[in-house]
N, C-alpha and C positions, 0 to 999 in steps of 0.2 A: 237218683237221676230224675230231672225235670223230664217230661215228654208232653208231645202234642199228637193228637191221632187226628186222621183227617180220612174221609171219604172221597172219591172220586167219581167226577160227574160219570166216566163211563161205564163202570163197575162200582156200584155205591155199595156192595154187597163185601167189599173188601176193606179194607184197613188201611193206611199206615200209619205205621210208629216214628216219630224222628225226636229227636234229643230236639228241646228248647230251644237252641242257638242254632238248630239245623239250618245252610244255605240251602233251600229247594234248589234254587239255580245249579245245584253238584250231583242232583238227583240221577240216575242211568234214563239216557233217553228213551228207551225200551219201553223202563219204568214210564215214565211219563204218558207216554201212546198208550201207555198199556190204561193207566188211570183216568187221564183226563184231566181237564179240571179241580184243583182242589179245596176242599171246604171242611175246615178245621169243625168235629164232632165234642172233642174233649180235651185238655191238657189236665196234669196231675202229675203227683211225684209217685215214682216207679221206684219198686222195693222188692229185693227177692222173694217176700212172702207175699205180696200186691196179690188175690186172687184175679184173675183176669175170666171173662168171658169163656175162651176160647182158648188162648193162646198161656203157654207156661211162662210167667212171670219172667224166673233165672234163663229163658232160650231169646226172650224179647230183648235181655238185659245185653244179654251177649254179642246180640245181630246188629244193634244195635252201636256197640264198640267195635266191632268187626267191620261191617259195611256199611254206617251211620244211618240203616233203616233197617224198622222191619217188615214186613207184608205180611197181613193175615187176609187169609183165603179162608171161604167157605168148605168147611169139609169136606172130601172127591174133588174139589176143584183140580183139572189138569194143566192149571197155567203154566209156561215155564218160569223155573225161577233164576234162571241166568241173565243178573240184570248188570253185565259186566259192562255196557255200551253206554 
């Protein structure tokens, strides 16, 4: 799976993940407020042995087909993660 990770102007401290052909435009408004601004950091092909940073490769892989993103947070972060809006 292609992906593009991007920072956000309000929280640059966070991540997202979206699949290559992602519409941001479908993004949870929540999500949105909650980011800010966004500014593509990386794109690359995503693989279940991918070592990542932070985040576990096969949980990215999944959230990713599940909710067509995924947020990584700074560890402790207590944002919520119900971006159903």
């Amino acid at each position: 799976m292609f992906c593009q990770v991007f920072k956000g102007s309000h929280k640059p401290d966070h991540f997202l993940y979206l699949p290559l052909d992602y519409d941001q435009s479908k993004l949870p408004t929540t999500l949105q407020s909650l980011l800010g601004e966004l500014q593509m950091v990386v794109e690359f092909e995503l693989t279940p042995d991918k070592k990542l940073a932070i985040a576990d490769a096969v949980e990215v892989i999944a959230q990713l087909s599940d909710r067509g993103f995924y947020l990584q947070m700074p560890p402790g972060d207590k944002t919520p993660e119900d971006f159903s809006q």
